[in-house]
Backbone bond lengths (Angstrom), bond angles and torsions (degrees), N, CA, C in turn:
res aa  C-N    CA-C-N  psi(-1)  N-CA   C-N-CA  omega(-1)  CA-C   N-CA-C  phi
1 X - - - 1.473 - - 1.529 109.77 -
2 X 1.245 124.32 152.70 1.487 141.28 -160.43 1.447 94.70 -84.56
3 X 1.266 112.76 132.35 1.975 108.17 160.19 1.226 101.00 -81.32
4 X 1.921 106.58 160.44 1.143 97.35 152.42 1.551 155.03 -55.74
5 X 1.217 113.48 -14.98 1.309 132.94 165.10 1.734 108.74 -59.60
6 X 1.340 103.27 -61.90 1.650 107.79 178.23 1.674 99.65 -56.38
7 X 1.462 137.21 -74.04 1.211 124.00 -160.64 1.740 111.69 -44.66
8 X 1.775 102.14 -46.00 1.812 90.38 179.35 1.595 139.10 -46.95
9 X 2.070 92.97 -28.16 1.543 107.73 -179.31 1.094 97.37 -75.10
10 X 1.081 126.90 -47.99 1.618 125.55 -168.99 1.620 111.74 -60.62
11 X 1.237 111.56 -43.01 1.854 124.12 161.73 1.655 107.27 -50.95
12 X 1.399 118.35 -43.61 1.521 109.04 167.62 1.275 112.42 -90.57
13 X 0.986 150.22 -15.00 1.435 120.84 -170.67 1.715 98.68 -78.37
14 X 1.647 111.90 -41.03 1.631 115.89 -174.88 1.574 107.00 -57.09
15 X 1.582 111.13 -40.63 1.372 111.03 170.59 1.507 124.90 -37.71
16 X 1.424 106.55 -64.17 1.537 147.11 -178.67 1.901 102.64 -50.65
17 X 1.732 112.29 -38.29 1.595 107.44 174.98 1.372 95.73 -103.51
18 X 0.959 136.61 1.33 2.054 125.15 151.84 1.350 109.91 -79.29
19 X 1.083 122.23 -34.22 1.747 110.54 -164.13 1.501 107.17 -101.04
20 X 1.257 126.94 -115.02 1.332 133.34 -157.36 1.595 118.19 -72.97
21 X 1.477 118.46 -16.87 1.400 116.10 160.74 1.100 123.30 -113.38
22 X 1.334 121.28 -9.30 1.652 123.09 150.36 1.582 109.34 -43.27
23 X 1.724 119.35 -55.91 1.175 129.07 176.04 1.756 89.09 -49.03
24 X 0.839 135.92 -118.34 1.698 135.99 -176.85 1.494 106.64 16.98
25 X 1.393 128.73 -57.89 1.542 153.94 177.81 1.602 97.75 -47.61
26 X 0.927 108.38 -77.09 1.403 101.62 176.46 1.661 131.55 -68.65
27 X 1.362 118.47 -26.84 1.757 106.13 158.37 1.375 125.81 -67.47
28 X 1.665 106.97 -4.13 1.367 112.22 -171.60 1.492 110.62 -91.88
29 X 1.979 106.56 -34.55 1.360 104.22 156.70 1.272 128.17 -67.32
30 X 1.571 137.37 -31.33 0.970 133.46 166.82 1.338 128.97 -64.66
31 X 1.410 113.14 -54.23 1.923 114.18 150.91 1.915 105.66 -23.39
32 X 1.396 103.93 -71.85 1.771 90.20 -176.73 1.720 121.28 -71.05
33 X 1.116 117.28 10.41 1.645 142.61 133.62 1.989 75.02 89.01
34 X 1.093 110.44 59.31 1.218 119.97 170.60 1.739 122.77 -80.84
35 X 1.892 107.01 117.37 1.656 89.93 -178.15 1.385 141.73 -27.17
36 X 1.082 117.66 155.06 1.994 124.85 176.64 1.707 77.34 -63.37
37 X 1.344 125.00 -49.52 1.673 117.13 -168.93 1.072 119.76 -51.10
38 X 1.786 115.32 -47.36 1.305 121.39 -157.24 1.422 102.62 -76.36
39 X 1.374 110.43 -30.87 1.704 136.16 -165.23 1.695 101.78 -56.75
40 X 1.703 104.75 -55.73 1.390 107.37 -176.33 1.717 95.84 -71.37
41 X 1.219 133.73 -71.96 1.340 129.01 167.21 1.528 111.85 12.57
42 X 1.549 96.87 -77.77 1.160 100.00 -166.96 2.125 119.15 -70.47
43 X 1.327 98.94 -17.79 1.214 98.12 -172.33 1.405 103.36 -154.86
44 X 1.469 115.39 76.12 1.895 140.42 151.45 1.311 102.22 -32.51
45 X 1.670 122.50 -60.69 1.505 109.41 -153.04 1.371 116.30 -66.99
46 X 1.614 116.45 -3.85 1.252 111.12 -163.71 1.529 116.52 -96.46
47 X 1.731 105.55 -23.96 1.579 117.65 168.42 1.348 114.53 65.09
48 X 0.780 118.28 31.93 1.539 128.38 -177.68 1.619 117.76 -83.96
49 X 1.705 85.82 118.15 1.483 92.22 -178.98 0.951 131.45 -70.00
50 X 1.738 134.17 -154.64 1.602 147.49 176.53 1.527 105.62 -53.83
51 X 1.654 100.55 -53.12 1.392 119.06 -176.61 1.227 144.73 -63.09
52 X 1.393 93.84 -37.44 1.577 132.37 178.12 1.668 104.41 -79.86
53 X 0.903 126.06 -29.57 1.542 142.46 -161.18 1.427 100.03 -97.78
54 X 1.512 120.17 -33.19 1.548 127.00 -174.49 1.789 96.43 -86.22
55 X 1.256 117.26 -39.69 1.507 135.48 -154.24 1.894 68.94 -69.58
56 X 1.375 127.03 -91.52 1.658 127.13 -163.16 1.225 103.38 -51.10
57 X 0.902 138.76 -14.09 1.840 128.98 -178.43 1.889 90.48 -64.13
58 X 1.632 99.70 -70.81 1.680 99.51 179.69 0.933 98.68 -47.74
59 X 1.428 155.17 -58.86 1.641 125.70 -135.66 1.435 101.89 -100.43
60 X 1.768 107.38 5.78 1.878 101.68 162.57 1.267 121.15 -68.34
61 X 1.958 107.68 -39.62 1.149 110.01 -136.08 2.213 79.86 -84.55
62 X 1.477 99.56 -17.08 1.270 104.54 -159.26 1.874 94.45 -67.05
63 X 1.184 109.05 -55.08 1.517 121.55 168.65 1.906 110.10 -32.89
64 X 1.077 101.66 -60.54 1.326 108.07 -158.59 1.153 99.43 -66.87
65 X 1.723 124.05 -22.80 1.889 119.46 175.97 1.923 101.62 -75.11
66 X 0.860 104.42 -8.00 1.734 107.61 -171.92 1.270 116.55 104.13
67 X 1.296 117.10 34.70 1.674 123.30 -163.19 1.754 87.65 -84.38
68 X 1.499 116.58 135.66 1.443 108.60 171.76 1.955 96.03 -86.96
69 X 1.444 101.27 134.80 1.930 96.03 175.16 1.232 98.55 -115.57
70 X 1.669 118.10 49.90 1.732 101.48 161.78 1.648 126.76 -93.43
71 X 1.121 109.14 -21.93 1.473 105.38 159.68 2.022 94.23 -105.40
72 X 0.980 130.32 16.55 1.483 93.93 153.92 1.451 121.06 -100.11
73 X 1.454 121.63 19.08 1.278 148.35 -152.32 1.639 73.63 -118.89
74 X 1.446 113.17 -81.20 1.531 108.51 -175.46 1.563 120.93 112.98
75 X 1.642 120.38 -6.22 1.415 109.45 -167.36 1.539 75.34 -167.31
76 X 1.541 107.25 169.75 1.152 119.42 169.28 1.906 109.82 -154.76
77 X 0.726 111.25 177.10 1.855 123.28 -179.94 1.430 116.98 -102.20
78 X 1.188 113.34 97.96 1.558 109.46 177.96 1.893 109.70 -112.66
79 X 1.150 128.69 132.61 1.569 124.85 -160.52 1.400 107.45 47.34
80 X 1.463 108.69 -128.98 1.695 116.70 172.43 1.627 114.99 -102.86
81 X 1.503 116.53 50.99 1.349 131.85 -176.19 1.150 96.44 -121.21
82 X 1.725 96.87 160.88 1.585 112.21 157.83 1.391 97.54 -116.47
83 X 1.178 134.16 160.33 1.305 132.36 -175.61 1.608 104.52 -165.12
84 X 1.540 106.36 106.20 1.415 135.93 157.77 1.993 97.02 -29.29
85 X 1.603 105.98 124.67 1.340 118.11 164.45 1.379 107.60 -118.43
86 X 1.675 123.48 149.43 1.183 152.68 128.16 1.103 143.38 -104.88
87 X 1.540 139.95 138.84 1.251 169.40 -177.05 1.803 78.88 -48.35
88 X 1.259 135.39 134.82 0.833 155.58 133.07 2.002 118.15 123.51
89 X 1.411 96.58 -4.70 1.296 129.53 177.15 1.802 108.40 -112.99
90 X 1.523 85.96 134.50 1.569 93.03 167.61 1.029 147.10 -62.08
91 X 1.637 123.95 84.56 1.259 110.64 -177.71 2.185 142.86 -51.21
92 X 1.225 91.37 125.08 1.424 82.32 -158.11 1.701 111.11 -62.43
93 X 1.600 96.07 149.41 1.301 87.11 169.72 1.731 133.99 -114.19
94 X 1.588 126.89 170.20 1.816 93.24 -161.69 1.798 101.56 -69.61
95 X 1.262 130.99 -15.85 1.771 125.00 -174.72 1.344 91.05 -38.95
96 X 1.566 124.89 -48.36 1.662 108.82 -146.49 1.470 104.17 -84.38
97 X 1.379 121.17 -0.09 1.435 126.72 175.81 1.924 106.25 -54.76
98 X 1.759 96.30 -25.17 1.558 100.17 178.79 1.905 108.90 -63.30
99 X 1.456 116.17 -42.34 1.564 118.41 -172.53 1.708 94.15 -60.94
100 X 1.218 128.86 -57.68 1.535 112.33 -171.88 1.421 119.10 -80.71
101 X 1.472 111.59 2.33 1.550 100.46 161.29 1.641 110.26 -80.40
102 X 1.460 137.84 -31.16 0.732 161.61 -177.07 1.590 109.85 -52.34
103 X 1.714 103.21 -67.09 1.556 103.70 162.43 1.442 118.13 -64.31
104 X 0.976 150.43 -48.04 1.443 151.86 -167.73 1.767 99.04 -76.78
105 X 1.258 140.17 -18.77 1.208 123.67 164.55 1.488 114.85 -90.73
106 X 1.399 110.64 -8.42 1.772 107.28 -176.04 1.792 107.83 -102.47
107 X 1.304 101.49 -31.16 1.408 123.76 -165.14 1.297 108.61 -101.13
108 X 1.195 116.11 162.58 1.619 132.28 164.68 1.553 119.95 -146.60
109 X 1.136 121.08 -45.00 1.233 149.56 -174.89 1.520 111.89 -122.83
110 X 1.650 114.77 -169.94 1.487 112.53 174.49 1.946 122.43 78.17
111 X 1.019 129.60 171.48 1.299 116.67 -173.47 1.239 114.26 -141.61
112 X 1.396 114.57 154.16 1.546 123.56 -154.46 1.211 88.92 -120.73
113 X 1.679 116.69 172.56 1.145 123.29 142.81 1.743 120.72 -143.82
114 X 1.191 120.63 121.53 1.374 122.11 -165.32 1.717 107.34 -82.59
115 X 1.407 109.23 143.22 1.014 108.78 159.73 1.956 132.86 -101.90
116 X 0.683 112.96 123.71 1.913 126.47 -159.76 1.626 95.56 56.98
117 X 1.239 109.34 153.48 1.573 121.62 -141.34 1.310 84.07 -135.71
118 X 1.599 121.35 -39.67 1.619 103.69 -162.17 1.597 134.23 57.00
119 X 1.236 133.12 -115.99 1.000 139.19 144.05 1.907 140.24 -57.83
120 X 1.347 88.81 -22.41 1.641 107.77 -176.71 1.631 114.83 104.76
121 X 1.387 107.97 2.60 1.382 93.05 -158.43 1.311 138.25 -66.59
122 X 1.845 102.17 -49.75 1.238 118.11 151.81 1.652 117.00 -6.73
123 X 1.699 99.23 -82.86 1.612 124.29 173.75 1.370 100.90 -36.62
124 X 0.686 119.96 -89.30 1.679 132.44 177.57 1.205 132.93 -26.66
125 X 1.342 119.47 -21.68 1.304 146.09 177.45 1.451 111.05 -94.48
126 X 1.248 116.26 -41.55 1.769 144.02 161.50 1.133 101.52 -36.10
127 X 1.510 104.19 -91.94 1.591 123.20 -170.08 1.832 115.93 -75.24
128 X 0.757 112.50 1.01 2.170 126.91 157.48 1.631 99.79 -69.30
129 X 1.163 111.26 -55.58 1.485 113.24 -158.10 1.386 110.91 -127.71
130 X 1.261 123.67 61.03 1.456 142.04 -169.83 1.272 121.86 154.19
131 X 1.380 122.58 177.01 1.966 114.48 -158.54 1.635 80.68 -130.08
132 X 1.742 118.01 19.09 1.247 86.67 164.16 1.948 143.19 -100.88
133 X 1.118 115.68 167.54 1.201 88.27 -174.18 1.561 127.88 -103.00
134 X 1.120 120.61 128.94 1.627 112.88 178.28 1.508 132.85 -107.61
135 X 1.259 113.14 145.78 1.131 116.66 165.18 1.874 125.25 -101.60
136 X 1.145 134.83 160.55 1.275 152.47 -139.95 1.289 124.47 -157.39
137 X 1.388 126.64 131.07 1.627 130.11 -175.70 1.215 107.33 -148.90
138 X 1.504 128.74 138.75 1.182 113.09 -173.20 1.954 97.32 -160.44
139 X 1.002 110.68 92.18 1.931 105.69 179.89 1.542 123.49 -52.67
140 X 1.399 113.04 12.68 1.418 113.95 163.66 1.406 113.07 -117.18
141 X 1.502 91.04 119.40 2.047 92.16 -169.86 1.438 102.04 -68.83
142 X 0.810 134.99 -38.04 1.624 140.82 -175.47 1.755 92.39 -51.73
143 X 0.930 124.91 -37.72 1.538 136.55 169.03 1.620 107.66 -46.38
144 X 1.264 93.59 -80.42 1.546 104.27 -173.47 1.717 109.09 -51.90
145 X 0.868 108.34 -61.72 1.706 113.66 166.40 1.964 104.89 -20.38
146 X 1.276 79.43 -69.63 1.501 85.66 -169.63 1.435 119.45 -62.16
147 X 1.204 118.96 -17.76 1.742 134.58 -173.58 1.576 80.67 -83.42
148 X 1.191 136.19 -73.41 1.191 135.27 -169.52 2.008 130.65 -43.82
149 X 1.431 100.42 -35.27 0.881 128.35 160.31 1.597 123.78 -59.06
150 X 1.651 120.31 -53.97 1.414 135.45 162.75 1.486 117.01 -71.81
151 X 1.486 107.78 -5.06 1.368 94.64 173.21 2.035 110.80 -107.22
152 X 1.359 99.98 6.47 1.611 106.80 -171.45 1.887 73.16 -94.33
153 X 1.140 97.55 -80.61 1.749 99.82 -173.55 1.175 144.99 -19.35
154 X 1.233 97.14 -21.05 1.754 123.33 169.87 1.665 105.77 -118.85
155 X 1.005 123.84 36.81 1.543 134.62 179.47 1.539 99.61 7.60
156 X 1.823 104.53 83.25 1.418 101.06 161.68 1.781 94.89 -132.66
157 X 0.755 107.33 29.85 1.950 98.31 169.48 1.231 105.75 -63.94
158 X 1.302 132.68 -11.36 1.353 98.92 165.71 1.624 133.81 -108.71
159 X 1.350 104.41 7.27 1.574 136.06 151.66 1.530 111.31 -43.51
160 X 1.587 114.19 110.73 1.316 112.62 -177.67 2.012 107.18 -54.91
161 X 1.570 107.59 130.06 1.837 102.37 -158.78 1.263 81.82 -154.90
162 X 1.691 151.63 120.85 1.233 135.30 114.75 1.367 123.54 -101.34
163 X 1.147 118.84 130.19 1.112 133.61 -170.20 2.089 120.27 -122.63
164 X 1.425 114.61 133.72 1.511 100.24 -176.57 1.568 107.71 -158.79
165 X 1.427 128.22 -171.76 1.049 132.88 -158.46 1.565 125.08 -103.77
166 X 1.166 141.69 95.47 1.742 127.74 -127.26 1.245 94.34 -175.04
167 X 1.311 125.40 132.55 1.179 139.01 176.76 1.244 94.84 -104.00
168 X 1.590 124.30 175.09 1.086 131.84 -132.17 1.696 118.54 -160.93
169 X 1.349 118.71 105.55 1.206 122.75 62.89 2.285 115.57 -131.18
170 X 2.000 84.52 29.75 1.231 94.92 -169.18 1.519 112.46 -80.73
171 X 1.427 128.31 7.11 1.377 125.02 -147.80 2.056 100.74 -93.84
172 X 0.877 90.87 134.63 1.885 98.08 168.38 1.386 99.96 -97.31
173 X 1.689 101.13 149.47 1.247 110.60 150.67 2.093 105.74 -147.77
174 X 1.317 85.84 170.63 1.529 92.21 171.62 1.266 135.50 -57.52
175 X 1.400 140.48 110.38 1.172 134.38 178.64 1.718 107.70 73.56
176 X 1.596 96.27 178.67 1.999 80.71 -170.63 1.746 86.91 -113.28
177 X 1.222 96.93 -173.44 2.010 114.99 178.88 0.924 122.15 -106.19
178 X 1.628 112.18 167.14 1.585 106.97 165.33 1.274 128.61 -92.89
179 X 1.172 103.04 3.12 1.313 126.68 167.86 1.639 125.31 165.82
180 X 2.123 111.37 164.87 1.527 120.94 -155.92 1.312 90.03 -87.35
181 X 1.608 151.58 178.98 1.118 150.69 90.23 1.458 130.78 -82.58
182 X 1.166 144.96 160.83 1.500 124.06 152.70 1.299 93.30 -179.95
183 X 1.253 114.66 140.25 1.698 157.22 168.37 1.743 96.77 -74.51
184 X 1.320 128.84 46.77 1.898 104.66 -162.49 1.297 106.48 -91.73
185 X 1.630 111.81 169.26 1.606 109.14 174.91 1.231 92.21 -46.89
186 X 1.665 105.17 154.52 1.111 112.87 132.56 1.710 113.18 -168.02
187 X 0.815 103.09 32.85 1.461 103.91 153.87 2.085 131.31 -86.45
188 X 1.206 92.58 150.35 1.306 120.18 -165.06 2.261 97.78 -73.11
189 X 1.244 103.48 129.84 1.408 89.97 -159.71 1.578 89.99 -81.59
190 X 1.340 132.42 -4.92 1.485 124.48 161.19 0.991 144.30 -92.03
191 X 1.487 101.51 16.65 1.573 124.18 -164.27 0.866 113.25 -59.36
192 X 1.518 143.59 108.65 1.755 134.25 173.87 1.382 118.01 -59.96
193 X 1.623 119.13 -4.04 1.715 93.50 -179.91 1.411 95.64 -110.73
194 X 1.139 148.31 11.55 1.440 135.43 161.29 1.641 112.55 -44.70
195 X 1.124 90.14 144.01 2.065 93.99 -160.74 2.049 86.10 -102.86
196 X 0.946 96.22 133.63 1.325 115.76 170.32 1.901 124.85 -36.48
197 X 1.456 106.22 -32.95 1.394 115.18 175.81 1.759 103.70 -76.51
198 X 1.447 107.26 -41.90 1.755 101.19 171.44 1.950 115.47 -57.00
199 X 1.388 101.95 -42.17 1.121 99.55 -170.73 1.473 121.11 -73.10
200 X 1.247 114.54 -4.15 1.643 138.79 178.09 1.633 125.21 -98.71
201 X 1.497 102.27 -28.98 1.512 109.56 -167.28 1.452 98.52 -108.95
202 X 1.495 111.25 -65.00 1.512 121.06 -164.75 1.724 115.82 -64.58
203 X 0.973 112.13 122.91 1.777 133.45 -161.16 2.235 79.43 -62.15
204 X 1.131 87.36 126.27 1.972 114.99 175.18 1.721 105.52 -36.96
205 X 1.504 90.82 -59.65 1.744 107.50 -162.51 1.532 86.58 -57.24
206 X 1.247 140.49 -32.75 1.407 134.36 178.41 1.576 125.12 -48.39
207 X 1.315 90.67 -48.61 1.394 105.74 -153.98 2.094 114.15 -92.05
208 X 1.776 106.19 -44.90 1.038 94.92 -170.64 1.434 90.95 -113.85
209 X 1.788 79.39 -179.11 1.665 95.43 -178.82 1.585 112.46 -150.82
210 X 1.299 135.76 -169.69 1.453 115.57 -174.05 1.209 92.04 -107.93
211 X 1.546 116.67 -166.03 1.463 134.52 177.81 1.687 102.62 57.09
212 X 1.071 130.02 45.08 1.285 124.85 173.35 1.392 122.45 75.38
213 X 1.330 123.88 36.51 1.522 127.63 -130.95 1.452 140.87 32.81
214 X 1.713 112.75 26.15 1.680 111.07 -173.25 1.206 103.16 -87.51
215 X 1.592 123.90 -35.89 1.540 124.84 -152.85 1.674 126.08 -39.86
216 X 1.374 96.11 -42.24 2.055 112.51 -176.16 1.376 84.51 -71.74
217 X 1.287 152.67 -64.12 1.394 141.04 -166.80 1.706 118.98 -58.62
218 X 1.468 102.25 -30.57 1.750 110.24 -177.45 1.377 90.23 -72.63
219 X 1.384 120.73 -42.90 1.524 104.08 -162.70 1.271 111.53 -94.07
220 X 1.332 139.76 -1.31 1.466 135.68 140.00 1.551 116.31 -55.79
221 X 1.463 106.58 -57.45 1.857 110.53 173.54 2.082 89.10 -42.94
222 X 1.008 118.87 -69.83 1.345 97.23 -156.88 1.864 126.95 -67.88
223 X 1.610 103.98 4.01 1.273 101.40 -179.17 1.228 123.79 -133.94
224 X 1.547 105.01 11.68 1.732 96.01 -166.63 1.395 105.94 -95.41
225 X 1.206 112.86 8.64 1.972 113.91 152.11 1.430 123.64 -41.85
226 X 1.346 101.81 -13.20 1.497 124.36 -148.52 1.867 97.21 -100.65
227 X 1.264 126.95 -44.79 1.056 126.60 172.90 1.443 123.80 -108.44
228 X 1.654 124.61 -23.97 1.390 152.84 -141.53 1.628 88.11 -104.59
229 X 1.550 107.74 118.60 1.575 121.54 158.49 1.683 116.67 -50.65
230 X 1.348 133.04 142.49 1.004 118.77 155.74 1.386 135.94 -46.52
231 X 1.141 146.85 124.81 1.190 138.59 -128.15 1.505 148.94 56.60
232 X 1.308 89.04 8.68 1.804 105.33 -155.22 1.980 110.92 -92.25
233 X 0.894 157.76 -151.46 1.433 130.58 -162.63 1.953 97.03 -166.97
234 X 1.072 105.35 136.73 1.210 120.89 -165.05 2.036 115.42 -107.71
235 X 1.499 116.83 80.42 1.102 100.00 -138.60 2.099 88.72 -109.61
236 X 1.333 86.49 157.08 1.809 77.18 -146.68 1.986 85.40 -141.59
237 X 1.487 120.94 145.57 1.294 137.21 158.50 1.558 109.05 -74.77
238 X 1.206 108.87 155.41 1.572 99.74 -176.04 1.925 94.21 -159.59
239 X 1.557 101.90 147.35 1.294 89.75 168.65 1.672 124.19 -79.40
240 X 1.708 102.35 163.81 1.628 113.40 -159.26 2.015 89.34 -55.46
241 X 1.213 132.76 -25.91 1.441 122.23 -166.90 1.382 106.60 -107.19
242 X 1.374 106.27 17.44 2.121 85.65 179.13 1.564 90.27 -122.76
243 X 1.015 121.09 50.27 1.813 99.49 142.20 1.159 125.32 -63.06
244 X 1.673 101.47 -50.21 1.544 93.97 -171.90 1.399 127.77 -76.40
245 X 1.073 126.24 -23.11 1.531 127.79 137.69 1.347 144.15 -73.89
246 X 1.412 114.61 3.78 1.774 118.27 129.70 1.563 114.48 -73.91
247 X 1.189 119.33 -40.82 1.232 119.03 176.95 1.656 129.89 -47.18
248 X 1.321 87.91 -38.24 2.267 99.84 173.21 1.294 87.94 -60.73
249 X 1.561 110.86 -71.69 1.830 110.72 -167.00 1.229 118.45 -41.09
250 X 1.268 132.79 -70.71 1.472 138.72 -172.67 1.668 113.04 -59.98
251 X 1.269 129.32 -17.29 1.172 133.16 144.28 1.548 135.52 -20.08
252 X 1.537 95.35 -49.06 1.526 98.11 -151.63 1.524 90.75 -115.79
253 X 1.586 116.74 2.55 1.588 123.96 173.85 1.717 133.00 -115.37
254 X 1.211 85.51 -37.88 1.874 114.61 164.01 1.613 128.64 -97.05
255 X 1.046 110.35 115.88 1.514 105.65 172.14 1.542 114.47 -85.23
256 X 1.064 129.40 -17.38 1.473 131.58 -173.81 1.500 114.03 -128.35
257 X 1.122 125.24 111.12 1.655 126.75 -174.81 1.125 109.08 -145.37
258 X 1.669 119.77 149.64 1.803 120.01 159.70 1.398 116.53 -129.46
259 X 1.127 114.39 123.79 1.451 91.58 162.08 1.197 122.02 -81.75
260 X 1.809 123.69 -176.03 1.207 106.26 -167.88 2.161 91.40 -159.72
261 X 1.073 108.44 139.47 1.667 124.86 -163.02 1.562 87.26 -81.24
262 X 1.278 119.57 139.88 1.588 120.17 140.14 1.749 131.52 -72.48
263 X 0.874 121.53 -175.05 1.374 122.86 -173.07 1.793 113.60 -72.56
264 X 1.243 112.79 -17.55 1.343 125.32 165.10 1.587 116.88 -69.43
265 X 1.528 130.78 -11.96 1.716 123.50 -113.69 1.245 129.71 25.25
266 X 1.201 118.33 54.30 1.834 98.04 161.65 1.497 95.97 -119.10
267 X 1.688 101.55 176.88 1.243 112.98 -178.24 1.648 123.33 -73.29
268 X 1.046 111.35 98.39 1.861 102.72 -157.79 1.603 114.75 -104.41
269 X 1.698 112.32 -21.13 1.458 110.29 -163.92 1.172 93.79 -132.54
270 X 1.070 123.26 154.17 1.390 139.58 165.44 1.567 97.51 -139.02
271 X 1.769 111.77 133.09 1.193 126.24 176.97 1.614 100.12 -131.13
272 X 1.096 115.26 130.62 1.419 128.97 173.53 1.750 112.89 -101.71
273 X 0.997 146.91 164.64 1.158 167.18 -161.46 1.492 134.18 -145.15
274 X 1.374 136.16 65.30 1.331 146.75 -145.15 2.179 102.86 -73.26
C-alpha cells in the first residue's frame, strides 16, 4: 500500500504533466504539425476539444515566438493544489515542496507560523494535509489577496488559517508556535546563476537580500524568540550554495541543526532546533 507521502508525489508529478509542461507537450506536437488524430492518439486524458485545440494552436505559435505563457496559463500546481498566479507575487517553486514534506512528516497537529506567504502555498499545503494550524504574514497585499483567494479555491476556509499584512520582523501574533517556516529572499543580487525568467517575472523584494543573501535569515536568527516555543524548530529554504555560510552563523547560535537535500540533491532546507 502507498504512504501518504508516495500518493502526494504521485498527485504532483500527474499534476505537473496536466499543467505547465503538458502545455509544452502540446506546442511540441503542433510545431511537428502533428494530426488533431495523432494529437488525441497521443494524449486521450486531456479531451480536448475543437476549441481548446484552436485556443493551443495560438498559444504555440505564441510560444514558439518566445512568448513566456506562465501567467497567461494563470495557475500552477504546488503539492496537491492548484494555485491561482500573479505578476507581482511569487511564483512558487517545486524545491519548496521539500519545507512541507518536512512539516507533514514531523508534525500533525500544533501551529506554525510562516513567514511571507506569497501565494499561500506552503500554508496551504500544511493545513490540506494535516490538522495543523497556521498562521501567515506577508507585506505584499497583492499577496494576501491572493493567499485568500487560493484558499477559497481549494475549499479550505474551514482549515484553522490566519493570515495578514505585516512587515517584518515587527509583526505580533498571539501566543508563540511550534514552529517558523519561510521561503525568504535570499539571493545575492549578483548571482550568476539566476536564470533570466526569475529575473523578469518574480517580484525583486522576493528574491534578493543583502549580505550575500544572509540578511532575511540573520534577522529571523535574531527574532524568532519572539513567536517560537521553547524547543520549537525554525524551518527555513536556503539557496543550493549557502550551507557553508549558514553554517559559520548557526554555529555560534544553535546547538542542534540538519540540513536537508531536495529531490534534485541540492542543499534546500535548513532546520534549526531551539
Amino acid at each position: 500500500m502507498a504512504t501518504k507521502k508516495q500518493e502526494l508525489l504521485s498527485t504532483h508529478f500527474r499534476n505537473i504533466e496536466t499543467n505547465i509542461r503538458v502545455e509544452i507537450i502540446k506546442f511540441y506536437c503542433l510545431k511537428n504539425n502533428l494530426s488533431r488524430a495523432k494529437f488525441d492518439l497521443l494524449y486521450p486524458e486531456l479531451k480536448c476539444s475543437e476549441k481548446e485545440f484552436s485556443y493551443y494552436e495560438k498559444q504555440a505559435k505564441l510560444h514558439l515566438n518566445g512568448k513566456d505563457l506562465t501567467f497567461e496559463i494563470g495557475y500552477k500546481h504546488f503539492y496537491n493544489l492548484k494555485l491561482s498566479i500573479v505578476k507581482g507575487v511569487f511564483v512558487p517553486q517545486f524545491d519548496t515542496e521539500t519545507l512541507v514534506d518536512y512539516v507533514l512528516k514531523n508534525y500533525q497537529s500544533g501551529c506554525g507560523f510562516e513567514i511571507g506567504l506569497g501565494t499561500g502555498a506552503i500554508s496551504l499545503a500544511i493545513i490540506k494535509n494535516s490538522e495543523i494550524a497556521m498562521i501567515g504574514i506577508d507585506s505584499n497585499k497583492k499577496a494576501i489577496k491572493l493567499t485568500e483567494q487560493n484558499q477559497k479555491e481549494n475549499s479550505l476556509e474551514t482549515k484553522e488559517f490566519s493570515f495578514f499584512t505585516s512587515t517584518f520582523p515587527k509583526v505580533n501574533i498571539e501566543g508563540k508556535v511550534d514552529f517558523i517556516i519561510s521561503n525568504p529572499p535570499y539571493i545575492d543580487r549578483d548571482d550568476r546563476f539566476l536564470s533570466q525568467w526569475v529575473k523578469q517575472n518574480q517580484p525583486p523584494e522576493a528574491l534578493y537580500a543583502k549580505n550575500n543573501g544572509l540578511a532575511f535569515y540573520e534577522l529571523i536568527f535574531a527574532n524568532y524568540k519572539k513567536w517560537l516555543k521553547p524547543g520549537g524548530e525554525i524551518i527555513l529554504e536556503i539557496g543550493f550554495n549557502q550551507k557553508n555560510d549558514l553554517f559559520k552563523i548557526i554555529t555560534n547560535n544553535f546547538k542542534k541543526y540538519n540540513f536537508y537535500k531536495d529531490i534534485q540533491g541540492h542543499d534546500r532546507l535548513l532546520v534549526l532546533k531551539t
